[in-house]
N, C-alpha and C positions, 0 to 999 in steps of 0.2 A: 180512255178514248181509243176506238180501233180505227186504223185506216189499211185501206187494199193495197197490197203492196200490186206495182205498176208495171204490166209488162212493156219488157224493154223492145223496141221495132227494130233499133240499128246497135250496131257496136263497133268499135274503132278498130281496122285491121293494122293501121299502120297509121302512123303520123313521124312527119318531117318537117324541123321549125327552120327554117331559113330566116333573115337577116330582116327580110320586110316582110315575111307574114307566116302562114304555116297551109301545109297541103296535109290531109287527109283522105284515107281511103275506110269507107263506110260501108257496111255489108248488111242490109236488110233481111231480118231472121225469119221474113212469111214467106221472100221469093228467093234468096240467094242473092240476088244481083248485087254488084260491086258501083260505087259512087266514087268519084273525085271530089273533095271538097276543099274548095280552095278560101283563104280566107289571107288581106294584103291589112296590113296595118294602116294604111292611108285613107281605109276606110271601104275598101270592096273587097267583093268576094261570090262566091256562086258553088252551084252544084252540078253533076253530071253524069251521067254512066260512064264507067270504065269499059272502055273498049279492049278489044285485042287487035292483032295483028292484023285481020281481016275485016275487021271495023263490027265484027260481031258483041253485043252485049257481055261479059263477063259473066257466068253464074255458076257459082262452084258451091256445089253440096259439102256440107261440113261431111268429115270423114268420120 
């Protein structure tokens, strides 16, 4: 039996696990853009663009 192998959309730039949940930053492979993804052990959690300084989108071309 053959199956397709799956192209990947996101990939993990960084993760940080803290005490009550863990933050992620997630880099989408079609546009660049950088995500926050936060996730709390009590049961929430969400997603969001990474902003910069200037409240502009993040989007960094791999090198």
């Amino acid at each position: 039996m053959f199956f397709k192998k799956k192209d990947v959309r996101f990939y993990e730039k960084h993760v940080e696990n803290f005490s009550h949940g863990l933050i992620t930053i997630l880099v989408d492979v079609q546009t660049d853009v950088h995500y926050v993804h936060s996730w709390i052990t009590s049961g929430g959690g969400g997603i969001t663009p990474l902003l910069d300084e200037n409240g502009e989108v993040i989007v960094e071309k791999p090198i």
